[in-house]
C-alpha positions in Angstrom: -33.2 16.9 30.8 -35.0 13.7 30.4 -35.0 13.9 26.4 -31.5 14.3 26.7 -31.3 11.4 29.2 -33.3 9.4 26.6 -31.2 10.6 23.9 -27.9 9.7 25.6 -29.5 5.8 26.3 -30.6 5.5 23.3 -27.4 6.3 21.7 -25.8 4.2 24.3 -27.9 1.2 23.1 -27.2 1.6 19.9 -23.5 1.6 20.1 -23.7 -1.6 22.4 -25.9 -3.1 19.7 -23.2 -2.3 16.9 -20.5 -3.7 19.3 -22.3 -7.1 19.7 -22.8 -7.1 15.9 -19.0 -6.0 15.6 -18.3 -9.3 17.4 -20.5 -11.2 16.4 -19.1 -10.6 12.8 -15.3 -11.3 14.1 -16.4 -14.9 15.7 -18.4 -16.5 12.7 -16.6 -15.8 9.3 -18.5 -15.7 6.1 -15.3 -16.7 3.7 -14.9 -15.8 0.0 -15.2 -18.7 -2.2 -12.8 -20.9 -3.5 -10.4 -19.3 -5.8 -10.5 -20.3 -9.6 -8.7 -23.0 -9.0 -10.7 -25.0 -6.5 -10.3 -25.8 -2.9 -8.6 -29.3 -2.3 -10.5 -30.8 1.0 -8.9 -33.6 3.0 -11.5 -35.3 5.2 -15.3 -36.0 3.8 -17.4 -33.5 2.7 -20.1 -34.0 5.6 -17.8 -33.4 8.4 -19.3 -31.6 11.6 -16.4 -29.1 11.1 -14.6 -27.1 8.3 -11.2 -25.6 8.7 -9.3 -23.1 6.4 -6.2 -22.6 6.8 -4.6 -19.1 5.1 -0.4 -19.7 5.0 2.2 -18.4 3.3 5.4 -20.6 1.8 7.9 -19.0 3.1 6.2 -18.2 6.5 8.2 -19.9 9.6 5.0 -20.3 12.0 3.1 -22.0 8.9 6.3 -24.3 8.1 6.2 -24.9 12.5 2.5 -25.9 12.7 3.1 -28.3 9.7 5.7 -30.0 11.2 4.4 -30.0 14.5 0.6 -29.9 14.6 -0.7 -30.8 11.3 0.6 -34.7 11.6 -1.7 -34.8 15.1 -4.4 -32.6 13.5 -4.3 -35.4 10.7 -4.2 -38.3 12.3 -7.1 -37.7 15.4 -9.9 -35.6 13.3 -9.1 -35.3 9.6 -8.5 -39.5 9.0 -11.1 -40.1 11.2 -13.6 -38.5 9.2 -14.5 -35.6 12.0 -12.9 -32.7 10.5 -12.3 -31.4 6.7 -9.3 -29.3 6.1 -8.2 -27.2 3.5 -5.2 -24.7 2.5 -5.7 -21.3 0.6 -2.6 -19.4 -0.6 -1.8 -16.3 1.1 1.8 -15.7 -0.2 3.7 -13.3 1.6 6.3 -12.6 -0.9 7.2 -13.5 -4.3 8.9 -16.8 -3.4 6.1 -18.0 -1.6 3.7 -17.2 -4.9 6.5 -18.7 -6.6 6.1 -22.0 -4.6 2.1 -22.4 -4.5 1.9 -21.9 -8.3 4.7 -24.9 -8.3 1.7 -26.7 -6.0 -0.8 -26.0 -8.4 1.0 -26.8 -11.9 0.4 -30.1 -12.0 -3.0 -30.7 -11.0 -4.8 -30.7 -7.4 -3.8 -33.7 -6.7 -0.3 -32.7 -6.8 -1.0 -29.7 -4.2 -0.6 -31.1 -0.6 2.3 -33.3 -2.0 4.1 -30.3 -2.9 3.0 -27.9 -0.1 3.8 -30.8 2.5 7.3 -30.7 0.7 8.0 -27.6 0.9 7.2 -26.7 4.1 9.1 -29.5 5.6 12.3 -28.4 3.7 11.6 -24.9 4.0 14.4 -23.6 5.8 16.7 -25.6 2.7 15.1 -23.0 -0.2 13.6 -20.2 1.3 16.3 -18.7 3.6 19.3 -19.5 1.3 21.5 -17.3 -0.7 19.8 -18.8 -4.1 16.0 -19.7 -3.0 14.8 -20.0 -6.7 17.6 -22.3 -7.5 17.2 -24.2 -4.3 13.1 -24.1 -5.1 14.1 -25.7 -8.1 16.4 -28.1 -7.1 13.8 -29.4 -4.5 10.6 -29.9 -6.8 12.5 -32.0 -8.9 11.4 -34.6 -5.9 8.0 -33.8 -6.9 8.6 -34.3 -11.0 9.6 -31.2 -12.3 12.3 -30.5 -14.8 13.7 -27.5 -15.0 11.4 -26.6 -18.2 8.2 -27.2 -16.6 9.7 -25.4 -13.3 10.2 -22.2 -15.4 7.1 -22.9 -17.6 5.4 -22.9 -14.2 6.5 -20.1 -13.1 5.6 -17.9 -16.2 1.5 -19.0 -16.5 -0.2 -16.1 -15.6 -3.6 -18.2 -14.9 -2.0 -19.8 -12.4 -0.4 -16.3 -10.9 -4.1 -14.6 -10.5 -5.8 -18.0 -9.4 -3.1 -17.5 -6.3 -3.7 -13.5 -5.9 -7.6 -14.1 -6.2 -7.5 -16.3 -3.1 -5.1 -14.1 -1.4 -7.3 -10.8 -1.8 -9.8 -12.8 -0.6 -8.5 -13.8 2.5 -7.1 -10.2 2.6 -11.1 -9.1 2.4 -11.8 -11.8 5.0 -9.7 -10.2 7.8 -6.4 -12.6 7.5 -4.0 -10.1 8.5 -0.6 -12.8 9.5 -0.1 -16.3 8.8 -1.1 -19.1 9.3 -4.7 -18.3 10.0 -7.4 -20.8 10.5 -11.1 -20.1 10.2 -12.4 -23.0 12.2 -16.4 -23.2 11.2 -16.1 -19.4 10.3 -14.3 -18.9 13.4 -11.5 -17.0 12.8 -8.1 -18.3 14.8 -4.4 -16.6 13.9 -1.1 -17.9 14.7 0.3 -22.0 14.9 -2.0 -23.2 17.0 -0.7 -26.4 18.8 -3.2 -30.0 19.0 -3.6 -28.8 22.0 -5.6 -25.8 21.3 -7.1 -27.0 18.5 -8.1 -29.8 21.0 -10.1 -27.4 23.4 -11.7 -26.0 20.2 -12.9 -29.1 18.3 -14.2 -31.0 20.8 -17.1 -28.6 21.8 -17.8 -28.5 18.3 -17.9 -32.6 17.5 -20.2 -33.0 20.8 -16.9 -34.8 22.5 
């Protein structure tokens, strides 16, 4: 009786000690690299806090959050030199492939130009009749012809940079979008300034 007694605690400790590892794992992150094509931070490099953001194009809680949080987010802890932010591609669907390869076309500098662009007028290409004409109609704001739009579209470097980033996140746990991983701590869905208030501040000793 009393082997079995130890036995059963033992066992019993073990599976509370693979629990706490379980989530310990889920709260602090370690993310893949950045794809082939480089992350593109806002905010300085020696910021007390990193966040990743995983979205999609043609997602309508990503396209909500920038429009609603992300000008906040901005303004209080990226500009202000508290926070660094960056966006990796997890594409949903074609179309939204289609538009992060438009981001990354023309350079990294180009990319939150475009992505701020296309989220803002989202509803205007990605839920119409004709999204790839509308897609094309819009980036013309952004330079593009229609050759380099359709050039774009056909570089297959570009294409697996974007899938590389997105089987990373895949292999990171990002299961929706957006997600945020918030100093390796992984957050899903738009998260208002609110909530990202009552997280940063612990972690920027405010």
């Amino acid at each position: 009786m009393t082997n079995r007694r130890q036995l059963l605690t033992g066992a019993a400790g073990i599976a509370a000690a693979a629990l706490a590892g379980t989530n310990a794992a889920r709260a602090q992150t370690k993310l893949p690299d950045a794809g082939p094509l480089g992350d593109v931070w806002l905010g300085p490099a020696d910021a007390k806090v990193s966040i990743v953001e995983y979205a999609s194009m043609t997602c309508s809680h990503c396209a909500h959050f920038h429009e609603t949080t992300w000008p906040e987010l901005k303004k209080k802890y990226i500009d202000t030199g508290k926070v660094r932010f960056t966006l990796r591609e997890f594409p949903l669907d074609p179309l939204a492939t289609a538009g992060f390869m438009l981001a990354r076309c023309n350079g990294n500098d180009k990319f939150f130009p475009v992505t701020d662009l296309l989220f803002a007028q989202q509803r205007n290409w990605a839920f119409t009749e004709k999204p790839v004409d509308a897609l094309s109609a819009l980036v013309k704001q952004a330079g593009f012809t229609q050759e380099s739009f359709e050039a774009c579209l056909k570089r297959q470097d570009i294409y697996d940079a974007v899938t590389v980033v997105k089987d990373g996140g895949a292999k990171a746990g990002v299961d929706s979008t957006p997600t945020f991983f918030i100093n390796g701590q992984k957050r899903s869905g738009a998260l208002s300034i609110a909530e990202f208030d009552k997280i940063l501040e612990p972690l920027l000793g405010q």
